[in-house]
N, C-alpha and C positions, 0 to 999 in steps of 0.2 A: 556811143553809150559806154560808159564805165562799167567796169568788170566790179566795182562795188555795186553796183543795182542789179545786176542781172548774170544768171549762168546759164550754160547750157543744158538742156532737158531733153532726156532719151526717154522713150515710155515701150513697156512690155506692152504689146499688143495682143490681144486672146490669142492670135494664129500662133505669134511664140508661144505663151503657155504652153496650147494646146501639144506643142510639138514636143516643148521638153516633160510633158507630162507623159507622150506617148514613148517617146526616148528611154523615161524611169521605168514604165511599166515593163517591154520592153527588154530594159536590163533585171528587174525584179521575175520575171518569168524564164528567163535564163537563168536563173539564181533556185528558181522552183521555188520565192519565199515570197507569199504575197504581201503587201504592202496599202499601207494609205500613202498618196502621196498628193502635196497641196501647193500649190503656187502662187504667191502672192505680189501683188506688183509693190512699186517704193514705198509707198504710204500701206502699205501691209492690209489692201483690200484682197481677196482672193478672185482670182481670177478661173483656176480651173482645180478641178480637184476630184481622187477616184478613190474608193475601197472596192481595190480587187477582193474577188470571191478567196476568203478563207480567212485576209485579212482581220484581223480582232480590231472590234467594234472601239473599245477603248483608245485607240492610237488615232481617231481622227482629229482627237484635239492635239496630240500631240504632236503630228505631221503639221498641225495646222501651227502652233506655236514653234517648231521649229523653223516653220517660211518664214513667222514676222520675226520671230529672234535673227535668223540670219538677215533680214533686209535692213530690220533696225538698225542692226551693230553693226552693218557690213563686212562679216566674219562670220568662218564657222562657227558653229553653235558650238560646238567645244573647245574653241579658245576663252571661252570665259572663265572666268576663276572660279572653280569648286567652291574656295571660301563664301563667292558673295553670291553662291545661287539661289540662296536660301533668302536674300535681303532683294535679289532683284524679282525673285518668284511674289511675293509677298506685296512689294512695292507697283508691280505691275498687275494686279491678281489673276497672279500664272500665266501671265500670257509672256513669260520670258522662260528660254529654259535653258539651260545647255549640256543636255542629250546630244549625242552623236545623230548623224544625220540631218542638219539643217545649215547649209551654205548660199550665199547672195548670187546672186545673180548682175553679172557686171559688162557694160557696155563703152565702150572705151573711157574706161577709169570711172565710170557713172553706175552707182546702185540703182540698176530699173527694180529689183525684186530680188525673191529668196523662194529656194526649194527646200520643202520639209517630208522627211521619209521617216516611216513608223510603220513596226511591226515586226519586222525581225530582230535580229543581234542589236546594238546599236553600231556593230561595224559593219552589219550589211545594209542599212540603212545608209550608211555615209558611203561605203560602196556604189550603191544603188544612186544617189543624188552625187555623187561625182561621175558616173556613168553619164549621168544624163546633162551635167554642166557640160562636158568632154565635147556631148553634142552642139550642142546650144552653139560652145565656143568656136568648134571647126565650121557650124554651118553659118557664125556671123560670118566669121574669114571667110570663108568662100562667097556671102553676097559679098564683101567689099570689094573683092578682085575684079 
């Protein structure tokens, strides 16, 4: 089969979710700063998602648009360009953002999904969702061995 028909396909399975979600929580209760935090697989369905106690009510959309932004773009949610947030916010209605805290989720070189962290700073939000990528990434390497 030619590599024009066909690629390879990694998929986030709930058990991952569940793990890097428990991974962010976690590191957000180490941190004392509750959190939403949302995980969405490639095609930016959600797969798991928490508002810890204290969390603000209003960041669950935004936890939740910082997963699909980072799995869409395959990039942090803050590599996007300030200029065009306003045109991609708009063009997608809001479901694009870039706010700190939302980075993809990557499997050997493959976007299975994106974690999105809301309710703190926005640098302890990316704090918190690279805490818990840190994980993800050490516990794939270690199944692979």
């Amino acid at each position: 089969m030619s590599d024009a028909f066909a690629r390879p396909s990694f998929k986030l399975t709930h058990t991952g979710a569940l793990r890097i979600l428990q991974a962010a929580v976690d590191a957000a209760t180490s941190l004392n700063v509750p959190q939403c935090i949302a995980i969405v697989d490639e095609g930016c369905n959600l797969l798991a998602f928490i508002r810890m106690d204290g969390a603000r009510v209003l960041s669950i959309d935004s936890a939740t648009r910082k997963a699909m932004t980072a799995a869409t773009t395959r990039q942090p949610t803050d590599q996007l360009p300030a200029d065009k947030a306003p045109a991609l916010a708009a063009a997608t209605d809001g479901r694009m953002t870039n706010l700190l805290g939302g980075l993809p989720l990557v499997v050997h070189g493959h976007v299975v999904g994106g974690i999105g962290v809301g309710s703190g700073t926005g640098e302890q939000d990316l704090e918190i969702a690279k805490a818990a990528v840190a994980i993800f990434e050490a516990e794939l390497g270690a199944s692979a061995a």
